[in-house]
C-alpha positions in Angstrom: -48.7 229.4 -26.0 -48.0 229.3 -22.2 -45.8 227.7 -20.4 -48.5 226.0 -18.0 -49.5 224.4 -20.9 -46.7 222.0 -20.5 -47.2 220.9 -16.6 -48.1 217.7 -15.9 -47.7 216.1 -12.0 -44.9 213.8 -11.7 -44.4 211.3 -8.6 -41.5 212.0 -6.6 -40.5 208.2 -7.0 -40.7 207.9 -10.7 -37.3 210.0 -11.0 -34.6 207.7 -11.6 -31.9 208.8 -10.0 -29.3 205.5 -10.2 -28.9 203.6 -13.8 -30.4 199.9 -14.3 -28.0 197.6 -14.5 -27.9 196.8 -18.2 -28.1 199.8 -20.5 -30.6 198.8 -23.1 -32.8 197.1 -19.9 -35.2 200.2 -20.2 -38.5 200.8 -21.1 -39.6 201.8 -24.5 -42.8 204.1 -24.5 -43.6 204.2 -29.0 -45.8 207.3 -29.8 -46.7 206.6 -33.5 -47.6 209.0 -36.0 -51.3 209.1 -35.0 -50.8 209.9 -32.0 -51.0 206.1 -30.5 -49.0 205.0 -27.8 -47.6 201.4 -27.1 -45.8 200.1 -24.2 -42.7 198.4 -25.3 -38.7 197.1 -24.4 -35.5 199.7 -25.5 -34.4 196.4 -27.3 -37.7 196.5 -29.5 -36.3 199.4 -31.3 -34.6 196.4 -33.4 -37.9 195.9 -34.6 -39.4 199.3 -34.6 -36.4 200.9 -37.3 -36.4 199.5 -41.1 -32.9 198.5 -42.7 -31.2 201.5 -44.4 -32.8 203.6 -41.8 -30.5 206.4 -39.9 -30.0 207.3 -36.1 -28.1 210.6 -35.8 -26.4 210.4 -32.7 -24.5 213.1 -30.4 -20.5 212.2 -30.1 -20.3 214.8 -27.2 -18.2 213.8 -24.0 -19.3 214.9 -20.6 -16.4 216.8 -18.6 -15.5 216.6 -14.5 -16.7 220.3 -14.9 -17.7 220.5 -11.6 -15.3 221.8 -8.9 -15.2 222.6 -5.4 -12.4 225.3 -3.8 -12.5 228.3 -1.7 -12.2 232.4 -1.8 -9.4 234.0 -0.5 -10.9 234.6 2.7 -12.0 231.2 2.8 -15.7 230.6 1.8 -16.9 227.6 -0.2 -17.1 228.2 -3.6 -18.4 226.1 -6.8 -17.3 226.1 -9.8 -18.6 224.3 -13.0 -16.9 225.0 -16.2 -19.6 225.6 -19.1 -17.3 226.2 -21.9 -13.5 226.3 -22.9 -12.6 229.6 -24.6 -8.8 228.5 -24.9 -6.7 226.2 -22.5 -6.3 228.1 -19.6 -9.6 230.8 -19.6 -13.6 229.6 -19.5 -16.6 230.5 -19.1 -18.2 229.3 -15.7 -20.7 229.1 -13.5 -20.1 230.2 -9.7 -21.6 229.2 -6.5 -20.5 231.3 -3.8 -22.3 233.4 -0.9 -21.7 236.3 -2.5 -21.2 237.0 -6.2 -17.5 237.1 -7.1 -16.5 240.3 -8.6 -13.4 240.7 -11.3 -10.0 240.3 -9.6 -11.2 237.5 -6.9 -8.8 234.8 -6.7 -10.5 231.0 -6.0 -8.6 228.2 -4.8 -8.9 224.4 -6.0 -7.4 221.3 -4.4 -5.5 222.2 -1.2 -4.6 225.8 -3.5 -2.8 223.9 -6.3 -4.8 225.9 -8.6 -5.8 229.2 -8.9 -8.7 230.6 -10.6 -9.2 234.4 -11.3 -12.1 236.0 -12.0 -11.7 238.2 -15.1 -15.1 239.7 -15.5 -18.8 238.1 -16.7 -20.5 237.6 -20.3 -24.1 237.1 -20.0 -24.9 235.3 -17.1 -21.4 233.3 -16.8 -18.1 234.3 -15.4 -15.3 234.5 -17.5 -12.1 233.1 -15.3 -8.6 231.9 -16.0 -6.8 229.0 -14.5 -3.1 229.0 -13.7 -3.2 225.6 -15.1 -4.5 224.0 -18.3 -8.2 223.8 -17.2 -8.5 220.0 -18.7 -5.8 219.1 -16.5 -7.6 220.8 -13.6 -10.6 219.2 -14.6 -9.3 215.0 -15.0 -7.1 215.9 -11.3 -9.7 217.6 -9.3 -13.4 217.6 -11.0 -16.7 215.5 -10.6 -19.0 214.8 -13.1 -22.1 217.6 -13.2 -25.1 214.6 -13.1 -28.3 216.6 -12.9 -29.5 218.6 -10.3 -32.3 216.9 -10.2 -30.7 213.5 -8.6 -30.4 215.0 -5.3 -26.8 213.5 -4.6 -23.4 214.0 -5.6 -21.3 212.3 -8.5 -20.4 208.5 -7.8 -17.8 205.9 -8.9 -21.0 204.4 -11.2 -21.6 207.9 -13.0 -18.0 207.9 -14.3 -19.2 205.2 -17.1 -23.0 205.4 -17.1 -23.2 208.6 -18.0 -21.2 208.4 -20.7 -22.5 206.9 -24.3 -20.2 204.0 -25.3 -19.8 205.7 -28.7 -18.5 208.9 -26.8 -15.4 210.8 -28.8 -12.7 211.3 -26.3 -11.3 214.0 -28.2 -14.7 216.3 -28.1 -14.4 216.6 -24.2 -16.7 219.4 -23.7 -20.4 219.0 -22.5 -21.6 219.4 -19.2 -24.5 217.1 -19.3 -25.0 213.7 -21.5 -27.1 213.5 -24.3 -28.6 211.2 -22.5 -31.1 209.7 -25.1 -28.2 207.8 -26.5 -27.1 206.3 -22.8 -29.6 203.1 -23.4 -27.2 202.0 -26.2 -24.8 199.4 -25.2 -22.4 197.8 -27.9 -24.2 194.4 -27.9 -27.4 196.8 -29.1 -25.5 198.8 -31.6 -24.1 195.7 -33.5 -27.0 193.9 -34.0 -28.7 197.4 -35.4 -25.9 197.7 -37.6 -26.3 193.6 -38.3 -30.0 195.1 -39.5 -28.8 197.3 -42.0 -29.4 200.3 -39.9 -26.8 203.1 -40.3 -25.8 205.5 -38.0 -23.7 209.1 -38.3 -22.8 211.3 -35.9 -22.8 215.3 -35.0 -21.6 217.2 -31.8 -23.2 219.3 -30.0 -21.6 220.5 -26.7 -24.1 220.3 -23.9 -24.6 223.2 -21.7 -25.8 223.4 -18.0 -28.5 225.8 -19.9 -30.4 222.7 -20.2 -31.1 222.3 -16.7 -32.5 226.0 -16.4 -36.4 226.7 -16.3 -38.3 228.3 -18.6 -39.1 231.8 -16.4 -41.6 233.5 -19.3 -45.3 233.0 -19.0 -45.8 233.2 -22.9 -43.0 230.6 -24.3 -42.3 232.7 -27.2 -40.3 235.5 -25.3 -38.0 232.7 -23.6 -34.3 233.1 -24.8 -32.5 229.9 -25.3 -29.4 229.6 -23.9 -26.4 229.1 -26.9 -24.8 225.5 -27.6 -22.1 225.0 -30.2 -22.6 222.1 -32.3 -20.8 220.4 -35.8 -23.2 218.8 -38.2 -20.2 217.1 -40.6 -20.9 216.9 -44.7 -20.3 213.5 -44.3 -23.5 213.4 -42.1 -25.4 215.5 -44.0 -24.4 212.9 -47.4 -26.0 210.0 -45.3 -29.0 211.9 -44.8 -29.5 213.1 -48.0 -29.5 209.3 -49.0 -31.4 208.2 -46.6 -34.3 210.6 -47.7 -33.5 210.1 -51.2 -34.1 205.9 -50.8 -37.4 207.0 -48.5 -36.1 205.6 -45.3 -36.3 207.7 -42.1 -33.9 209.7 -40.2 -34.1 209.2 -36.3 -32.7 211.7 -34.2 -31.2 210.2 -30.7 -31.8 212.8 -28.3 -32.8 216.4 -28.1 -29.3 217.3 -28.9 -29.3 215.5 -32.0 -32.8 217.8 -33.2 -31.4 220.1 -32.3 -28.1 220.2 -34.3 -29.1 219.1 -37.5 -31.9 221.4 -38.0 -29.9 224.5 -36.9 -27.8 223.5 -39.4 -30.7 223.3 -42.2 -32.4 227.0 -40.0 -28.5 228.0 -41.1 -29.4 227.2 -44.8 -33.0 228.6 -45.1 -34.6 225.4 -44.6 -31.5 223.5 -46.4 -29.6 221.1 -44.7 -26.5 221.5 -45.3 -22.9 221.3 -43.1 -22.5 223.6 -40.6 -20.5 224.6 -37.3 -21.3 227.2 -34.9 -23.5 228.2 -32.0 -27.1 227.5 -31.7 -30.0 229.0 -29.7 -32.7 227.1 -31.7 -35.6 227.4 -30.1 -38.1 224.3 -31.1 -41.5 224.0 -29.8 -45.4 223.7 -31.3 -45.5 225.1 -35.1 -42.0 224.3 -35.5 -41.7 223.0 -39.0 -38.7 219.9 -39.1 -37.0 219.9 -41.9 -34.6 217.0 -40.6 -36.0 214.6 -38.4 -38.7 211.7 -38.7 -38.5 210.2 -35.5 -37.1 211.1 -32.0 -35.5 208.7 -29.4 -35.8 210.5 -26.6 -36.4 210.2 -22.4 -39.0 211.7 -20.7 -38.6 215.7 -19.8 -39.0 217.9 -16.9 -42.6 219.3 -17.0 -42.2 223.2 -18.6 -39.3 222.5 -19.9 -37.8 223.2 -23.6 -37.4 219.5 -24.3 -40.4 218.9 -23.2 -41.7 221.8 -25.8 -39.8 220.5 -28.5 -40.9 217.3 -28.7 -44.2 218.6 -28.3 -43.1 220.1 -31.7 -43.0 216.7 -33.4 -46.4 215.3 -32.3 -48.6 217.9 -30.6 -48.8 219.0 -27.2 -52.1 216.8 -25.8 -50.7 213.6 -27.6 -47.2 214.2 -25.5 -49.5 215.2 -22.4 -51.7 211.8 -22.8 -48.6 209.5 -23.6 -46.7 211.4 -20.2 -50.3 210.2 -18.4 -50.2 206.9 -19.4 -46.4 206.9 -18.3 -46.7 207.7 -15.2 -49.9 205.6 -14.6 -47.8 202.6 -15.4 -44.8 203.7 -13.5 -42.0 204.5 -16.5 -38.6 206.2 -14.9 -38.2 209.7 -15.5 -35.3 211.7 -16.5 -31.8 211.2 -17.5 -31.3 207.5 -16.1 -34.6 206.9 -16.7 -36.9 205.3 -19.5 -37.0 206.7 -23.0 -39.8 207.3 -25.8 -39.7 206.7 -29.8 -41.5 209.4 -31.1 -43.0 209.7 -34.3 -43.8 212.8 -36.6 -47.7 213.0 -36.9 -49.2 212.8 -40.0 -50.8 216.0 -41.0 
């Protein structure tokens, strides 16, 4: 399968780069398990989940990972913080003129801070902080909001991309699972009024999630590793949920992505799991978790836009994306979202 089997043209102006005003105020585009489409509201979801059903949604918080300091000699330097190996060392990524090599010394805020640069692993730089990095990060950071908004972090992104339901102490992503970021609290009572339950997993989002497939033949792409925590508490409700015949509905990518690693963990099992993930879903993928997906619109050639390929099929994603942008849907993390369905066989 190749990777321009997933490009589709995308107006410039469809990208939503600001939130609407209200959260659940979005756009709802159903794809149904035949492959239909229907053009509905976010708040129709009400009507669109059965009582007992379950959403699985990400807990992850988004951290001020980005920074901006200097070299030693001067030059502007960026750094965004990927992953926390302990309190003072992480693994980041670096913007400079010239690749940093071990030993540099950066500077944040004014030279409060410094950051040296211990070696690399993988494509990251491993660096420690000569303060606690979270610390660093709360004084001195700005949120990472996708590349793709063209502008830099603003007083509306601190709250709007966040989810409400967001654990404060699971600080650690670096983009929002931003599926979830059309549920206000208003929205989430009256599901639970429904009958509709809801559990939660982590899965810490990387700034891997951003990066292009760069493989003609999608099978020799390497995903980039997230750690994620699928709870047995969880994993009871779903069992249940299945049991009684209801449906489990993912919210997000993230969300696919965590609980069927953890059932890939258990040969096809799910069962509870932490650890890293490079789970790689797209076309043939067999789900052993999920029933539905609420999910935005992707990125042409990009792995979420294979993997939910993955639960329909490719040319009923590639009509519904048509249709979407014939009628002017917002694209993208601020933008409108999709319910997706598992097609029948």
């Amino acid at each position: 399968m190749q990777l321009s089997d997933f490009n589709f043209d995308l107006p410039d102006e469809l990208i939503a780069r600001y939130p609407l005003e209200m959260r659940s105020a979005s756009r709802l585009l159903h794809l149904d398990h035949q492959g239909q489409y229907h053009d509905c509201h976010f708040t129709d979801i009400l009507d669109l989940l059965d009582s007992d059903d379950l959403l699985i949604l990400n807990d992850t918080k988004v951290m001020k990972a980005r920074l901006k300091g200097k070299r030693a000699s001067g030059g502007a330097v960026e750094v965004l913080v990927e992953r926390m190996q302990d309190k003072f060392i992480a693994h980041c990524h670096i913007k400079a003129s010239n690749s940093p090599k071990a030993g540099a010394e950066l500077f944040i805020g004014e030279d409060a801070v410094k950051v040296t640069v211990q070696g690399r692993h993988e494509n990251l730089f491993i660096v420690e902080f000569s303060q606690p990095i979270l610390d660093v990060l709360d004084q001195y950071g700005a949120l990472p909001i996708p590349p793709y908004f063209n502008r830099e972090a603003e007083a509306i992104d601190t709250e709007r991309y966040q989810t409400v339901f967001n654990d404060p102490t699971k600080l650690a992503s670096v983009a929002a699972p931003t599926a979830s970021l059309h549920f206000d609290q208003d929205l989430l009572e009256k599901l639970e009024a429904k009958g509709i339950q809801k559990a939660f997993v982590t899965l810490h989002v990387g700034a891997g999630t951003f990066l292009p497939v760069r493989t003609d033949d999608i099978q020799n792409h390497i995903m980039h590793s997230e750690w994620c925590d699928v709870p047995e508490h969880t994993v009871e409700l779903i069992r249940q949920a299945k049991a009684r015949g209801n449906k489990v509905i993912s919210v997000g990518t993230t969300a696919t992505r965590a609980v069927e690693s953890a059932a890939q963990a258990h040969g096809g099992t799910l069962n509870a799991w932490t650890g890293d993930t490079q789970i790689f879903i797209y076309p043939g993928y067999d789900f052993k978790v999920v029933d539905r997906l609420i999910t935005n619109f992707h990125l042409p050639e990009s792995t979420l836009l294979m993997l939910v390929s993955a639960l329909s099929n490719r040319d009923n994603i590639l009509n519904a994306y048509q249709h979407a942008v014939e009628e002017k849907y917002r694209f993208f993390s601020y933008g409108d979202a999709m319910l997706i369905d598992k097609i029948t066989p």
